[in-house]
N, CA, C and O of each residue as an XYZ file, in Angstrom:
628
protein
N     -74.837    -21.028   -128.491
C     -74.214    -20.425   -129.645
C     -73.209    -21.351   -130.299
O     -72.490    -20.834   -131.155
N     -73.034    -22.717   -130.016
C     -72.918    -23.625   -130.445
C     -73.062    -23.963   -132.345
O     -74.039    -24.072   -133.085
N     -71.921    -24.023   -132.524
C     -72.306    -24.385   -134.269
C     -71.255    -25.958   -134.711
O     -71.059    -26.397   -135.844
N     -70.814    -26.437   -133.588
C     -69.956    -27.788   -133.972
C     -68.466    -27.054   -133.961
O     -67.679    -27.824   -133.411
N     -68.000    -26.188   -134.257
C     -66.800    -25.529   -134.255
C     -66.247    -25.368   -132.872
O     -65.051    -25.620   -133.014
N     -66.476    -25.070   -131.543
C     -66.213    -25.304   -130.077
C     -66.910    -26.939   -129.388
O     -67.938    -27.503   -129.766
N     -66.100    -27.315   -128.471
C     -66.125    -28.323   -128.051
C     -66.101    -28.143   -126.868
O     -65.537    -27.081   -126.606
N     -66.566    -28.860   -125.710
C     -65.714    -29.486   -124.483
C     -65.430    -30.416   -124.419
O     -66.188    -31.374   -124.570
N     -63.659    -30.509   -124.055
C     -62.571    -31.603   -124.047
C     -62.678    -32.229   -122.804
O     -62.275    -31.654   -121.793
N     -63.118    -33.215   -122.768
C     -63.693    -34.230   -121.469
C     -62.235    -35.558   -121.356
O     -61.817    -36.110   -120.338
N     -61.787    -35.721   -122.720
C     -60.560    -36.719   -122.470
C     -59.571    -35.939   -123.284
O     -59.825    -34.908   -123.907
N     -57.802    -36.873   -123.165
C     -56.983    -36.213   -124.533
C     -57.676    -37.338   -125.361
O     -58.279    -38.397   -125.186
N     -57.092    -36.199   -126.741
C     -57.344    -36.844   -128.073
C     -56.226    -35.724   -128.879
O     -55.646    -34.699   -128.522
N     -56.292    -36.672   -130.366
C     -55.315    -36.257   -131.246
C     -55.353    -34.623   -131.843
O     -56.218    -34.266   -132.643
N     -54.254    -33.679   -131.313
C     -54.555    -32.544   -131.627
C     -53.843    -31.767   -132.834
O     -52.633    -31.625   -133.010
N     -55.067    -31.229   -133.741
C     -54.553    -30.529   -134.811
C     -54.605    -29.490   -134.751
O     -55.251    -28.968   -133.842
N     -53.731    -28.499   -136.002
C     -53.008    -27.357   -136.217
C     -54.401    -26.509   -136.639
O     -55.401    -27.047   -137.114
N     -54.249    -25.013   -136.354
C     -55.566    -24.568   -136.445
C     -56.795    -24.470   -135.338
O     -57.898    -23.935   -135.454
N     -56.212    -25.172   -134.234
C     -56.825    -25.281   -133.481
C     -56.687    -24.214   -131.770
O     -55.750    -24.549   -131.045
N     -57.493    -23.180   -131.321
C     -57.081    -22.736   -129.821
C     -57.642    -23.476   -128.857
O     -58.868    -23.579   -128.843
N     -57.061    -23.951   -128.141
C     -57.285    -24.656   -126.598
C     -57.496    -24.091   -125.962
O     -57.058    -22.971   -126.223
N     -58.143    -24.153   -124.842
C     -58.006    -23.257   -122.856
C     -57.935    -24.669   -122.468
O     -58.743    -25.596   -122.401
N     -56.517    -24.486   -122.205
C     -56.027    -25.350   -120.690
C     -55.998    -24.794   -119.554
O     -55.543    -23.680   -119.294
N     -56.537    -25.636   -118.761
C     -56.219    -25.216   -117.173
C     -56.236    -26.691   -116.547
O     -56.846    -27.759   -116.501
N     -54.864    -25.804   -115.997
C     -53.928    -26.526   -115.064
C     -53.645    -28.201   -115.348
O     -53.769    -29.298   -114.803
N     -53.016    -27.348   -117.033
C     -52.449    -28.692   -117.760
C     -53.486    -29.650   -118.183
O     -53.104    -30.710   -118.678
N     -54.926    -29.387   -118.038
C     -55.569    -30.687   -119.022
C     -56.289    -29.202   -120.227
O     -56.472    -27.991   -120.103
N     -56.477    -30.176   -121.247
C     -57.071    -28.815   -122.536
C     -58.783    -29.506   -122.101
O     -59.156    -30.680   -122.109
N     -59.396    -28.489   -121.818
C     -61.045    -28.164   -121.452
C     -61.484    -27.917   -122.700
O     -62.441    -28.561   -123.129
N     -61.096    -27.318   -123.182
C     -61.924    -26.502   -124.577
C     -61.087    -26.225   -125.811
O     -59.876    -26.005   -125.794
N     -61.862    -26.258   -126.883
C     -61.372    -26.063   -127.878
C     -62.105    -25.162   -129.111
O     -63.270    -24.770   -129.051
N     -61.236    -24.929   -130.174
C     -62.136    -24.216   -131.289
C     -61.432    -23.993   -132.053
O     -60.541    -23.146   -131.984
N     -61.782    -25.017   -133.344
C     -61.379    -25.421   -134.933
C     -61.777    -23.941   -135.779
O     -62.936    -23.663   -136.087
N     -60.255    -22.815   -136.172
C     -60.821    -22.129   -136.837
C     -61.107    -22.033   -138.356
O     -61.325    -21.086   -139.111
N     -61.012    -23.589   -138.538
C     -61.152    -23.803   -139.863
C     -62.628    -23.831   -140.459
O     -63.057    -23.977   -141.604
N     -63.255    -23.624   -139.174
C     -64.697    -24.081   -139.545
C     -65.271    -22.251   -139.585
O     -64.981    -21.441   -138.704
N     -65.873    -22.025   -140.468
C     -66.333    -20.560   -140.617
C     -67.601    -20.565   -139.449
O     -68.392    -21.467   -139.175
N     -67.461    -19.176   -138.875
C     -68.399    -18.666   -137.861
C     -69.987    -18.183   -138.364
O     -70.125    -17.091   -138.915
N     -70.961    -18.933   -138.168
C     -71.923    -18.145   -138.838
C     -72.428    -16.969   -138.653
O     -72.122    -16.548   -137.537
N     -73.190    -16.109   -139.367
C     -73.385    -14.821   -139.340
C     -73.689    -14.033   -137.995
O     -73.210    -13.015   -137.495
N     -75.051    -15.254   -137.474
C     -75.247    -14.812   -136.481
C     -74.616    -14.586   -134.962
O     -75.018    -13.937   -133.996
N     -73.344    -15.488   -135.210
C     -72.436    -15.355   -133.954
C     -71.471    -14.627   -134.205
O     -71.050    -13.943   -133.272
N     -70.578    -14.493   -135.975
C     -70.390    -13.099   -135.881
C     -71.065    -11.412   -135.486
O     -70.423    -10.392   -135.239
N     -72.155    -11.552   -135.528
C     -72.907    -10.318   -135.299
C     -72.438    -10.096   -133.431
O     -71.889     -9.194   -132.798
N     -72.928    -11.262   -133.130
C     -72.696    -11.540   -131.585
C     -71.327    -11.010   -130.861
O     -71.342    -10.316   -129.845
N     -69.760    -11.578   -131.750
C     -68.645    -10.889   -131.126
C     -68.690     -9.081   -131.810
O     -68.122     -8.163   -131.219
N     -69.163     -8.966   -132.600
C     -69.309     -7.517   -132.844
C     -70.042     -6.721   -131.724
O     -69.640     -5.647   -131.277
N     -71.349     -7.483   -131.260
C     -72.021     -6.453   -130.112
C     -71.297     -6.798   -128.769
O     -71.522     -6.137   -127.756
N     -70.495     -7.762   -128.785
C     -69.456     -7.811   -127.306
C     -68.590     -6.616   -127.623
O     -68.392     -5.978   -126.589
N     -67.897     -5.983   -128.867
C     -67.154     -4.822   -129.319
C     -67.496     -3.828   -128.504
O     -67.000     -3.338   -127.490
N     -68.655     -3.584   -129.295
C     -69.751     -2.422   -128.795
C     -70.077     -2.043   -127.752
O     -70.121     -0.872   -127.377
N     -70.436     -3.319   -126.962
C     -70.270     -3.262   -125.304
C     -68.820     -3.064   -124.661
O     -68.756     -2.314   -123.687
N     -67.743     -3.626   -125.089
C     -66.446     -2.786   -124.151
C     -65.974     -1.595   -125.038
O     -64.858     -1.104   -124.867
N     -66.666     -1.227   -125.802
C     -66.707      0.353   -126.281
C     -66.890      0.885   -125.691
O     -66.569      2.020   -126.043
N     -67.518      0.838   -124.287
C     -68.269      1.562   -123.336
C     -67.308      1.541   -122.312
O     -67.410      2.321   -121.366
N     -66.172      0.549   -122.413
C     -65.304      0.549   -121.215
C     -65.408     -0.781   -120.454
O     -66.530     -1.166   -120.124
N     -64.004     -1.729   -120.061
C     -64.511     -2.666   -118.844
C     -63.778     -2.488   -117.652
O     -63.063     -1.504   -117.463
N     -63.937     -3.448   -116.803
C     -63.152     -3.649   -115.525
C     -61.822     -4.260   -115.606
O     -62.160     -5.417   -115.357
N     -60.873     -4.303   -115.731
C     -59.898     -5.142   -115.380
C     -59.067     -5.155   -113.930
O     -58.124     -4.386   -113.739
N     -59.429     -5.918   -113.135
C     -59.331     -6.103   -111.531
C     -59.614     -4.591   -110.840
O     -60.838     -4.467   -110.874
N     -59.097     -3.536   -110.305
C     -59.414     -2.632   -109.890
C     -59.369     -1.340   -110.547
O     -59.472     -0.272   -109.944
N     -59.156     -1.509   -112.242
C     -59.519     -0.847   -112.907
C     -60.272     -0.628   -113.770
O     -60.308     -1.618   -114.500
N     -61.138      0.401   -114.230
C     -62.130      0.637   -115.288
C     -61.106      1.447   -116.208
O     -60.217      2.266   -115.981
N     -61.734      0.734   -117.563
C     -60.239      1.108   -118.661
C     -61.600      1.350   -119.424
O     -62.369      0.445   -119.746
N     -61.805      2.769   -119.682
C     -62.869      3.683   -120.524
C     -62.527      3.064   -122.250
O     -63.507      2.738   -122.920
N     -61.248      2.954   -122.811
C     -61.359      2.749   -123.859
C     -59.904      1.842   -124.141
O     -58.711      2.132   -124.238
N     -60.673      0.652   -124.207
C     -59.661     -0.754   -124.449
C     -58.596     -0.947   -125.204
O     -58.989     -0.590   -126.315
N     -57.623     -1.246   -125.297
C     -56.946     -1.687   -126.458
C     -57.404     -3.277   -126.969
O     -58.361     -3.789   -126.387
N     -56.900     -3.834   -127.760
C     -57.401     -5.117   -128.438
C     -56.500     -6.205   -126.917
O     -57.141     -7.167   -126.495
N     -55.476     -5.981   -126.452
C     -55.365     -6.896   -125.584
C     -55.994     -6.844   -124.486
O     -56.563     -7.875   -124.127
N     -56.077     -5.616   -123.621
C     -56.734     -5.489   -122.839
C     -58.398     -6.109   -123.023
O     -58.990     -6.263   -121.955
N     -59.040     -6.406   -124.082
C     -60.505     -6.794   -124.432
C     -60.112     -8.106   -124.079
O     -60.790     -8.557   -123.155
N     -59.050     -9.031   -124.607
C     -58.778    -10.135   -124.794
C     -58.744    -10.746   -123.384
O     -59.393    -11.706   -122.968
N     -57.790     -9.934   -122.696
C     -57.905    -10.460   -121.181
C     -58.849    -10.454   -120.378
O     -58.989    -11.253   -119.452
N     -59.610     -9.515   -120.673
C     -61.451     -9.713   -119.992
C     -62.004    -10.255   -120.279
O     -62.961    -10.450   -119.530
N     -61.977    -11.045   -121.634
C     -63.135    -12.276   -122.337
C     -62.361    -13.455   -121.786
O     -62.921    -14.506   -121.475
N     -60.842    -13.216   -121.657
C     -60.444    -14.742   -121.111
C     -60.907    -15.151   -119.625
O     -61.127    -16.319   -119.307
N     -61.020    -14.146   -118.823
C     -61.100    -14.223   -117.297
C     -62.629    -14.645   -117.377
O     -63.059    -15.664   -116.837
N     -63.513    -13.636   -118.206
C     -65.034    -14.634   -118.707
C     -64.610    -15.455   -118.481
O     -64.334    -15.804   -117.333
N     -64.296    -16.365   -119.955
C     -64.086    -17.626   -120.638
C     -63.805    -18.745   -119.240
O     -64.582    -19.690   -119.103
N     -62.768    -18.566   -118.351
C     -62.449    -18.904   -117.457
C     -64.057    -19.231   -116.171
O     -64.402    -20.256   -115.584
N     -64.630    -17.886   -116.190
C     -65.269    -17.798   -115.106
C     -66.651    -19.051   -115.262
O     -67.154    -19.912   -114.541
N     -66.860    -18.485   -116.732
C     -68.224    -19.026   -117.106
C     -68.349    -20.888   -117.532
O     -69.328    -21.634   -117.561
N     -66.460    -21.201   -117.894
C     -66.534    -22.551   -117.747
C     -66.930    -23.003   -116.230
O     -67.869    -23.786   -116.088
N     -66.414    -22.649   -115.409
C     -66.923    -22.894   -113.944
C     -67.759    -22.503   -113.518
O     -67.860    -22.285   -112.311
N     -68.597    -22.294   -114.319
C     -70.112    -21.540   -113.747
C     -70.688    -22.621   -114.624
O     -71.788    -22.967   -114.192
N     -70.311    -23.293   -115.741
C     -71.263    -24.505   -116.261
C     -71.826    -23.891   -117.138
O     -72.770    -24.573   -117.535
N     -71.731    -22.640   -117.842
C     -72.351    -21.784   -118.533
C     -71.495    -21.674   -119.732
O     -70.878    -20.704   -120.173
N     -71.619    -23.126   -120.244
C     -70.776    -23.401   -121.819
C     -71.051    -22.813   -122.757
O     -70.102    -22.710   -123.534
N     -72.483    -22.078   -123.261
C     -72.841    -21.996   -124.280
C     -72.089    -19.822   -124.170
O     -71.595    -19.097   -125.034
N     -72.308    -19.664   -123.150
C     -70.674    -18.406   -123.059
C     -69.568    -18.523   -123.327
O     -68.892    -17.843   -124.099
N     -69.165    -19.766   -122.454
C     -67.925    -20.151   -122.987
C     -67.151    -20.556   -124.224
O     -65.962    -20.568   -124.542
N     -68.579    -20.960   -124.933
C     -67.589    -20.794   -126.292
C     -68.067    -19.578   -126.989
O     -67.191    -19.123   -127.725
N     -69.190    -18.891   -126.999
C     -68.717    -17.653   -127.552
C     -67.723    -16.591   -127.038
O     -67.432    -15.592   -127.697
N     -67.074    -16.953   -125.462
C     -65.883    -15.970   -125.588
C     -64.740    -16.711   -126.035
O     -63.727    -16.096   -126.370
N     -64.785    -17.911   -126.076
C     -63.357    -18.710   -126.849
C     -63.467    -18.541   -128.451
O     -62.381    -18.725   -129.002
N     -64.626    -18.207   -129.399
C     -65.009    -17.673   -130.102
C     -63.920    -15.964   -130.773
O     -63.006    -15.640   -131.531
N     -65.058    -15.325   -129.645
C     -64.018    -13.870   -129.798
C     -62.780    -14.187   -129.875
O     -62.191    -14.049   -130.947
N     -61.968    -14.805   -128.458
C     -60.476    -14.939   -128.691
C     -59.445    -15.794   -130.012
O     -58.273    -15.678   -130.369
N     -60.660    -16.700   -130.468
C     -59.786    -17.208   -131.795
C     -59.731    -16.025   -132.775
O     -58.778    -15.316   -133.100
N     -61.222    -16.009   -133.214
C     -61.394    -14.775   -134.346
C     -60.410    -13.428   -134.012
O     -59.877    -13.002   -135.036
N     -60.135    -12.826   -133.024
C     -60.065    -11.405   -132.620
C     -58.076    -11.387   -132.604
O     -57.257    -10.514   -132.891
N     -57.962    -12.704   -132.155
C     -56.589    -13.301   -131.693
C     -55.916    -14.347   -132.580
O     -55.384    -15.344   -132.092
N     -55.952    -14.069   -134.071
C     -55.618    -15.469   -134.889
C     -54.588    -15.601   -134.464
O     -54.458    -16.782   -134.786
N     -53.403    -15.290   -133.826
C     -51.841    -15.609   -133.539
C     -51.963    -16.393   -132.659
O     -51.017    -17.141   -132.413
N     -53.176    -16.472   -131.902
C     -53.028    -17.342   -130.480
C     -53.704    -18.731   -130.290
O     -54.904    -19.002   -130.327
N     -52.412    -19.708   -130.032
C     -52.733    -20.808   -129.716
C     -52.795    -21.050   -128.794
O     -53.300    -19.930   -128.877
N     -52.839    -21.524   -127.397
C     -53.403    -21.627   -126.322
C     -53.831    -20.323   -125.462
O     -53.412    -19.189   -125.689
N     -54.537    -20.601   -124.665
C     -55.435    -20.106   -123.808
C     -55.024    -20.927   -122.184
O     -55.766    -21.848   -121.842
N     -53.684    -20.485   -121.135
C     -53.696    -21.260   -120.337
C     -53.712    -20.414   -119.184
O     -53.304    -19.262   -119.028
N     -54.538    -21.618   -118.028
C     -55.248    -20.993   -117.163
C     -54.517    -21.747   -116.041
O     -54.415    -22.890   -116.485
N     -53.993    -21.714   -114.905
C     -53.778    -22.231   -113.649
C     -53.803    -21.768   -112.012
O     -53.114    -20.820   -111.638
N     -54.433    -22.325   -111.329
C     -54.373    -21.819   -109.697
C     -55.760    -22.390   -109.570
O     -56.417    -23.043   -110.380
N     -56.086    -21.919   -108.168
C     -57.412    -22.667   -107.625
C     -58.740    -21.890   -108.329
O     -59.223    -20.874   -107.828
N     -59.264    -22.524   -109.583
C     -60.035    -21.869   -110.740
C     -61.202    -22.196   -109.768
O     -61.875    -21.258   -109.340
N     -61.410    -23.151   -109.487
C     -63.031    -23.422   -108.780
C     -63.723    -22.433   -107.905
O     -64.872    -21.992   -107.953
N     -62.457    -22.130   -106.867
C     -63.087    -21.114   -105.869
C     -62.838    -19.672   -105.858
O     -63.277    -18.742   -105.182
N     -61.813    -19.798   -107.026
C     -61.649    -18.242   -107.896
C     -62.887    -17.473   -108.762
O     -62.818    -16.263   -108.980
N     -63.903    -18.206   -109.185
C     -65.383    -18.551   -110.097
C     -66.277    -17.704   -108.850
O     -66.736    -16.576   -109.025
N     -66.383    -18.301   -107.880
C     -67.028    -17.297   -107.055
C     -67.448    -15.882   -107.207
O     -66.712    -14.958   -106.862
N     -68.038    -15.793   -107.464
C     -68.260    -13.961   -107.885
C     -67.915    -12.977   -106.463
O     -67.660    -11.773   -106.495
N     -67.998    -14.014   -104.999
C     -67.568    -12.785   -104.035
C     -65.948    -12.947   -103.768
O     -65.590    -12.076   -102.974
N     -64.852    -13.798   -104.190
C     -63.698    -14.017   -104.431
C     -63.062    -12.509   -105.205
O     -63.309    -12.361   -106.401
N     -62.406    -11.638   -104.609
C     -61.744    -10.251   -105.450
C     -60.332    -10.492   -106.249
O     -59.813    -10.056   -107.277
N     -59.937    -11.591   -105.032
C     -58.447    -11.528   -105.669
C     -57.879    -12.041   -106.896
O     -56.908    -11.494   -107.420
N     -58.690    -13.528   -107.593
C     -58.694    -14.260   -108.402
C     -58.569    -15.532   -107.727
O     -59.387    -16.151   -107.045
N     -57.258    -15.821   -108.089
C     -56.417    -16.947   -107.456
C     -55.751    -17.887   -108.299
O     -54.940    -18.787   -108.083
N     -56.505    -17.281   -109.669
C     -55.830    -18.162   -110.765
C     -55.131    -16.804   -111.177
O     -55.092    -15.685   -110.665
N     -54.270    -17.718   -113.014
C     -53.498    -16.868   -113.548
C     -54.083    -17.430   -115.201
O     -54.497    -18.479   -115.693
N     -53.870    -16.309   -115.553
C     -54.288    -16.734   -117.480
C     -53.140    -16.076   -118.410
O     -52.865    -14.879   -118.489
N     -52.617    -17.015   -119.004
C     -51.098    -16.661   -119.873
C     -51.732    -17.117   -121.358
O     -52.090    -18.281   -121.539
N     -51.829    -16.197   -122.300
C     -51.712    -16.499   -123.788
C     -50.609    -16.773   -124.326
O     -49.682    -15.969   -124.425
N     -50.592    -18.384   -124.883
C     -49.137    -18.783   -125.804
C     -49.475    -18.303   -127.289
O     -50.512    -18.811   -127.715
N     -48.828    -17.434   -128.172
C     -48.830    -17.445   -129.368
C     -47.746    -18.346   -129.628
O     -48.092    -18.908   -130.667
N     -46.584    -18.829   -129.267
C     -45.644    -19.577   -130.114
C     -45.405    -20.847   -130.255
O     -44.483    -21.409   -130.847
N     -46.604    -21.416   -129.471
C     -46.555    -23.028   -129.990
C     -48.034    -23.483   -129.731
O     -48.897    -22.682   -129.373
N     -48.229    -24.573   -129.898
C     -49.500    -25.018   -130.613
C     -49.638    -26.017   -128.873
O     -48.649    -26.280   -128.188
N     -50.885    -26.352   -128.554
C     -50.849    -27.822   -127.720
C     -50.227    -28.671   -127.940
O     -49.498    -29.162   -127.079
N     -50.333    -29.295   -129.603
C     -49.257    -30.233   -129.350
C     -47.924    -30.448   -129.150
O     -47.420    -31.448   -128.637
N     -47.059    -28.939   -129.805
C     -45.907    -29.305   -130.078
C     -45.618    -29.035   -128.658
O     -44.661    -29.691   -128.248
N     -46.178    -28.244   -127.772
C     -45.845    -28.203   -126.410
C     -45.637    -29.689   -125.693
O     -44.659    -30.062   -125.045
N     -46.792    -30.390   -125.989
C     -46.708    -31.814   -125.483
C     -45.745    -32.860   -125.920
O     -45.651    -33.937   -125.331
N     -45.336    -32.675   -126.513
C     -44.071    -32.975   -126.912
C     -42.642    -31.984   -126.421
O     -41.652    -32.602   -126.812
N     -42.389    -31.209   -125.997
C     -41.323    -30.160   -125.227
C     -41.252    -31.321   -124.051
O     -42.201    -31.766   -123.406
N     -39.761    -31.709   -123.952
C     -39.122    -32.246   -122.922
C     -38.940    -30.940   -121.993
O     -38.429    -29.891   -122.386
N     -39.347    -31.130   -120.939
C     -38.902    -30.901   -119.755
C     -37.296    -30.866   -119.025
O     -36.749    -31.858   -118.542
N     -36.814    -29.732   -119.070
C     -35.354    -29.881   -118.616
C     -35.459    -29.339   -116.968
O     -35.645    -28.135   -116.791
N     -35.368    -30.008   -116.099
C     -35.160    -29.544   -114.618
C     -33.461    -29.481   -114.494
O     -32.582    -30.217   -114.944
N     -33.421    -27.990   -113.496
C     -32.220    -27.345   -113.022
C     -32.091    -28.256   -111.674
O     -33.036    -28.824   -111.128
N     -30.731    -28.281   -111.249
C     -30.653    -28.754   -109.643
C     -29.226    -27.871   -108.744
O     -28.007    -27.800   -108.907
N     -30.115    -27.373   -107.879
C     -28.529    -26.586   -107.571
C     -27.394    -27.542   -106.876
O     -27.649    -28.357   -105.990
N     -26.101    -27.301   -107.429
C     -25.363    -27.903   -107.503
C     -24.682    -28.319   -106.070
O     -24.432    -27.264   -105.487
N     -24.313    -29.358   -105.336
C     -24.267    -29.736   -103.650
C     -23.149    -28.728   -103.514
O     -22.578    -28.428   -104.563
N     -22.660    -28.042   -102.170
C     -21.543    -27.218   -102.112
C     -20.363    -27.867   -101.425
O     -19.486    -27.180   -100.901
N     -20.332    -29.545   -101.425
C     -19.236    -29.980   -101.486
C     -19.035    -30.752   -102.496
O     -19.894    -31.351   -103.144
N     -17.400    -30.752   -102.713
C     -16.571    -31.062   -103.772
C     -16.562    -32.136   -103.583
O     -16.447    -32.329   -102.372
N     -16.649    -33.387   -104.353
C     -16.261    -35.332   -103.876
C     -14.778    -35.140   -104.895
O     -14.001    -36.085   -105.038
């Protein structure tokens, strides 16, 4: 479902505005330029993913009969997540797809913990974690200095 608009990010490269990432565990994997219009037929496509959690999904040990828009979001990301590690790209970008279109506020997509053996379908617990940034972009993050705390020694010189 591929139309040139999703990518897989194999190295860094120069990142522009307009753009949602899924990082995990700090390198950006994926991407998707929403400047580029979705064609019909893959819009039709996030419409019948609608339709299908119209019916209700799972979210870890719950079945949520009738979704809110975040709750949808967090089940296509844990997809998005699953199906990159399943090698099953051409999912993966139609749920990075849904989450640009469905989610225009959101710029990254970040994923961290042991994703490989979390992918497992007999794994319950996860083992990863998935945090949506709306307030900054990949890059300007990559650029955010880092301030480390140190607790202070408890003798006086």
């Amino acid at each position: 479902m591929s139309d040139g608009s999703s990518t897989i990010n194999k190295e860094n490269k120069s990142i522009d505005d307009g753009i949602l990432y899924v990082i995990v565990n700090g390198e950006p994997i994926l991407e998707f330029d929403r400047r580029k219009p979705v064609p019909g037929h893959q819009r039709q496509y996030l419409d019948n993913m609608d339709a299908q959690m119209d019916q209700g999904i799972q979210l870890g040990d719950d079945f949520i009969d009738n979704p809110n828009a975040l709750m949808r979001s967090q089940f296509v990301a844990n997809s998005l997540i699953n199906m990159l590690f399943k090698e099953q790209y051409s999912t993966a970008i139609a749920m990075c797809t849904y989450l640009a279109k469905r989610m225009p506020e959101l710029q990254q997509i970040q994923c961290k913990g042991d994703i490989e053996s979390s992918a497992n379908e007999t794994e319950e617990d996860g083992g990863f974690s998935i945090e949506f940034v709306f307030d900054r972009s990949y890059e300007k993050a990559q650029q955010e200095q880092t301030i480390q705390f140190h607790k202070p020694s408890d003798k006086i010189h």
